[in-house]
C-alpha positions as CSV (number, residue, x, y, z in Angstrom):
1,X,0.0,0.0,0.0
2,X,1.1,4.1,-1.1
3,X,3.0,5.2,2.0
4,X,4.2,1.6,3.6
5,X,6.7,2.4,5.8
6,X,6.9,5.7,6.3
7,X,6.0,5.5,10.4
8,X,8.6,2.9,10.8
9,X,11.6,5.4,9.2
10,X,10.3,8.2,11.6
11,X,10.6,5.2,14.5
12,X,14.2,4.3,13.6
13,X,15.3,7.7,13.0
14,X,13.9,8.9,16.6
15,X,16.0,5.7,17.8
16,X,18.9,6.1,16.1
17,X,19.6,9.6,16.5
18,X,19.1,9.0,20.3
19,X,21.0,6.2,20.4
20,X,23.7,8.5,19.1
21,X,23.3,11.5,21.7
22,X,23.4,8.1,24.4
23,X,26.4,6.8,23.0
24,X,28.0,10.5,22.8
25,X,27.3,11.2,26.5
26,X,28.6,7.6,28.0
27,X,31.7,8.0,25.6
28,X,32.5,11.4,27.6
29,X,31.5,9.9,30.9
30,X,33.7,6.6,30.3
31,X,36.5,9.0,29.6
32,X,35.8,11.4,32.5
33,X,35.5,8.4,34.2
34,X,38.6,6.6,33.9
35,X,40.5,10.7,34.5
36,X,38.8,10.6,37.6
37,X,39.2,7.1,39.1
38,X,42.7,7.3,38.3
39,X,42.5,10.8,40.7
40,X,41.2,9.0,43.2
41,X,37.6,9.7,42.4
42,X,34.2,8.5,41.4
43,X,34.4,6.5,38.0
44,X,32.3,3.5,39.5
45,X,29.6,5.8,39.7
46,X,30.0,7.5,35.9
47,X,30.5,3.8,34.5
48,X,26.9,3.3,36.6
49,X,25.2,6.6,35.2
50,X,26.3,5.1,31.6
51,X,24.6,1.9,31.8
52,X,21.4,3.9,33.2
53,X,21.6,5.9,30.5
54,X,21.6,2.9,28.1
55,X,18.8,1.5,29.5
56,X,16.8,4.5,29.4
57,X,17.1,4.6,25.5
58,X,16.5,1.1,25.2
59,X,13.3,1.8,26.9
60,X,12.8,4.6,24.8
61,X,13.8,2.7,21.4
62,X,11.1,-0.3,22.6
63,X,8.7,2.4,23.3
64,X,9.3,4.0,20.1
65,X,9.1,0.8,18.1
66,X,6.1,0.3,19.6
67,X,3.8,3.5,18.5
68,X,5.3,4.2,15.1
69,X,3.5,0.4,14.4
70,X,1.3,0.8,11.3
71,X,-1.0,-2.1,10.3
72,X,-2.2,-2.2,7.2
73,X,-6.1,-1.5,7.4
74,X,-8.8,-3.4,6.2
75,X,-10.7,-0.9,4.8
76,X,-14.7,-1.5,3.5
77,X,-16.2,-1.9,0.0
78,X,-19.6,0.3,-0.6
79,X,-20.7,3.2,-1.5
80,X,-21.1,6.3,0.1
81,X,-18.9,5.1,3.0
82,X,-16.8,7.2,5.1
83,X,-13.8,5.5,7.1
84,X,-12.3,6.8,10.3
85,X,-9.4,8.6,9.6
86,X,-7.5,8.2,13.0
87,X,-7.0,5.6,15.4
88,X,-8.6,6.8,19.5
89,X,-11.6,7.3,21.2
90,X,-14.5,9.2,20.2
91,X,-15.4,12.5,22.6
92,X,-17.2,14.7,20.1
93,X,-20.1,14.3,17.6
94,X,-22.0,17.6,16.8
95,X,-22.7,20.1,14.1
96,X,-21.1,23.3,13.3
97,X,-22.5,26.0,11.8
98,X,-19.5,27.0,9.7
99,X,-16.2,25.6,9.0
100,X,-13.1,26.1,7.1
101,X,-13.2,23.2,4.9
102,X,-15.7,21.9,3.7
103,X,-17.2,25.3,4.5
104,X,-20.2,26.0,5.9
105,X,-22.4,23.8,7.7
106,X,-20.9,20.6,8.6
107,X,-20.9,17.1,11.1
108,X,-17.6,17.2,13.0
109,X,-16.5,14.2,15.0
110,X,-13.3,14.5,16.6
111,X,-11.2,11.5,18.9
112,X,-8.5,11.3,20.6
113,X,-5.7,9.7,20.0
114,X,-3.7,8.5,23.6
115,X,0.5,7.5,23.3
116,X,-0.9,4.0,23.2
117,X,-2.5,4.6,20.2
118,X,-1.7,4.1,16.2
119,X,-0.7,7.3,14.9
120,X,-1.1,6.9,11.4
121,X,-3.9,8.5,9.6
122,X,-5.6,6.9,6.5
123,X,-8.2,9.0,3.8
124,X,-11.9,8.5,5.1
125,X,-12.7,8.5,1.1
126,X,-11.5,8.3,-2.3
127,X,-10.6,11.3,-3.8
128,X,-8.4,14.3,-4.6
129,X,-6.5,16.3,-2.0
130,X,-7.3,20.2,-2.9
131,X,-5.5,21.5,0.3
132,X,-2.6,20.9,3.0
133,X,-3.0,23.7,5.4
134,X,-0.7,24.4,7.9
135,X,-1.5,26.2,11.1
136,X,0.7,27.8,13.8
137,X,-0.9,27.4,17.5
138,X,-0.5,26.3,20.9
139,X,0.7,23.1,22.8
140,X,-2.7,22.4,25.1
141,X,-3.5,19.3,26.3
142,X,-5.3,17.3,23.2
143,X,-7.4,15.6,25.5
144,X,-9.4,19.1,25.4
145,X,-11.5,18.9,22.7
146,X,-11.7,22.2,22.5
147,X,-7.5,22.4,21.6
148,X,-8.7,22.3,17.5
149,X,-9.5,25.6,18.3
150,X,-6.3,26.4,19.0
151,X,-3.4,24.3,19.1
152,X,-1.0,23.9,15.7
153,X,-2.5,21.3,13.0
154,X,-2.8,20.6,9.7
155,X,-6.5,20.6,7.7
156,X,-6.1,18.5,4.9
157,X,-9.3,18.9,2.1
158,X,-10.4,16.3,0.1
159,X,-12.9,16.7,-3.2
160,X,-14.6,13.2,-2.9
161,X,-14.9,11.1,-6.2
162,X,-17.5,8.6,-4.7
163,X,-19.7,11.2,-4.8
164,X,-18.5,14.2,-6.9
165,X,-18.7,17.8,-5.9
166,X,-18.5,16.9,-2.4
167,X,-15.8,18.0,0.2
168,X,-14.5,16.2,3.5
169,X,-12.2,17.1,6.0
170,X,-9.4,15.9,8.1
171,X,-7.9,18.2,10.9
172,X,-4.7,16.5,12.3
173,X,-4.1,18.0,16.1
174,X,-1.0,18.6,18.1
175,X,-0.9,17.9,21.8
176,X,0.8,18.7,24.6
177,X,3.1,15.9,23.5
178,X,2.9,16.1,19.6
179,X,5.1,18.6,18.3
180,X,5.2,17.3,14.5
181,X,2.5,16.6,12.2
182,X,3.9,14.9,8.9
183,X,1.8,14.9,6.0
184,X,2.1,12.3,3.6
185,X,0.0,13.7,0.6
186,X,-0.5,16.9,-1.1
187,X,-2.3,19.3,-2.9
188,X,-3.5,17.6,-6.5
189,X,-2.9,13.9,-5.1
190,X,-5.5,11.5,-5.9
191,X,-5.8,8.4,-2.9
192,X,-7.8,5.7,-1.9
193,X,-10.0,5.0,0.8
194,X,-8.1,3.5,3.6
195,X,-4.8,4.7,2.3
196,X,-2.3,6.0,4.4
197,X,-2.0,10.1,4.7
198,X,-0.2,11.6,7.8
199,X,1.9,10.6,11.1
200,X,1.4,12.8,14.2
201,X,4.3,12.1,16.9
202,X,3.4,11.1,20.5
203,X,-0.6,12.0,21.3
204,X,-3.3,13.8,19.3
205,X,-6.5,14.4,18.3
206,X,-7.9,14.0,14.7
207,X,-11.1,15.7,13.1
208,X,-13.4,14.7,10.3
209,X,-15.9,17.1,8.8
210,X,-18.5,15.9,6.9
211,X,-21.5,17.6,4.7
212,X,-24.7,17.2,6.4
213,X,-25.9,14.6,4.3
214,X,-24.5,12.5,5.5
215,X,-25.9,9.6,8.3
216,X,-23.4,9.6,11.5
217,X,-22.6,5.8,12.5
218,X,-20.4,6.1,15.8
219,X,-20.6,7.9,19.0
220,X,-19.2,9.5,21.4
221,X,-16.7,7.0,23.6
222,X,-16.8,4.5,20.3
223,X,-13.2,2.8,20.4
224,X,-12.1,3.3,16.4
225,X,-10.0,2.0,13.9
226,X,-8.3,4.4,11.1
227,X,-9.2,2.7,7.6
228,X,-11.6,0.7,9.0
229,X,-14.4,1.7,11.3
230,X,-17.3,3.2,9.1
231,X,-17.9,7.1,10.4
232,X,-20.9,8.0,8.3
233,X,-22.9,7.0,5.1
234,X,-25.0,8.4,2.4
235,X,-28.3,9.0,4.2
């Protein structure tokens, strides 16, 4: 599948380049170490704070390997389906008067997306991504569901091809926690249902904005799967 891999080359990047700021810092302590014993002082106890250290990052590297996981998702046939786009909890179903994209009135149902968590998003529909826009904002706590309002993220808009003429939403969060949004697609890129679109790093919260047409199928405190739980369908 388009974008295979992508989570796991952020995961081994994270671990390598810490691996090499551990590796940097024992070096100089081993060395400090060995001045210091030989002067009489502690190098038992710098030898020590260097195998903390590496444990720490192998911690860290586990930990790591363990949330950039991306399992390939096992997305519906039909038409007029909507997928979820993010992995979490739904905590927010509700209508909005006006939005950015689509524009206008719109469903928005937004989850949130714990550390434990995938953090791979995937296209609710098929169709042609018009817009990647960027936003600068706060770090708040994403488990505020209120924190779209105002914490960085990145609104991706998608002109649907099930259903021509219409337009669907994704808003990718930032948390307290997630200080990089990565998106995978851009403007004028055609994808798939199901396919992947976007990382964000270490809790978030992702929003989906649908026309009012459309039936909601989940609710709020519905555990969901990105890809593969349906969100709404053609009423």
């Amino acid at each position: 599948m388009k974008h295979t891999g992508q989570a796991r080359r952020a995961a081994l990047r994270l671990i390598f380049l810490t691996l090499a700021a551990v590796c940097a810092v024992c070096l100089l302590g081993l060395v400090l170490g060995w001045a210091w014993a030989r002067a009489g002082f502690l190098g038992g106890a710098v030898a020590g704070l260097a195998a903390v250290l590496g444990a720490l990052w192998l911690l860290f590297a586990l930990f790591t390997a363990y949330f950039f996981r991306d399992p390939d998702a096992r997305t519906p046939d039909g038409p007029g389906l909507v997928v979820c786009p993010g992995h979490g909890q739904v905590d927010v179903v509700h209508e909005l008067s006006a939005s950015q994209f689509p524009g206008g009135p719109c469903h928005r149902i937004s989850m949130f997306l714990s550390v434990i968590d995938i953090h791979v998003q995937n296209a609710p529909i098929s169709g042609r991504v018009v817009s990647v826009t960027h936003t600068a904002g706060k770090f708040i706590n994403a488990m505020e569901a209120d924190s779209a309002l105002y914490n960085e993220n990145v609104l991706i808009g998608l002109d649907s091809t099930q259903t021509p003429g219409e337009k669907i939403g994704v808003r990718l969060i930032a948390g307290v926690l997630a200080r990089r949004i990565v998106p995978f697609v851009k403007a004028g890129d055609e994808v798939q249902r199901g396919q992947r679109i976007s990382l964000i790093q270490f809790g978030s919260r992702c929003d989906l904005y649908l026309p009012l047409g459309y039936k909601i199928k989940v609710k709020v405190g519905d555990k969901v799967v990105g890809g593969e739980t349906i969100m709404a369908a053609k009423s």
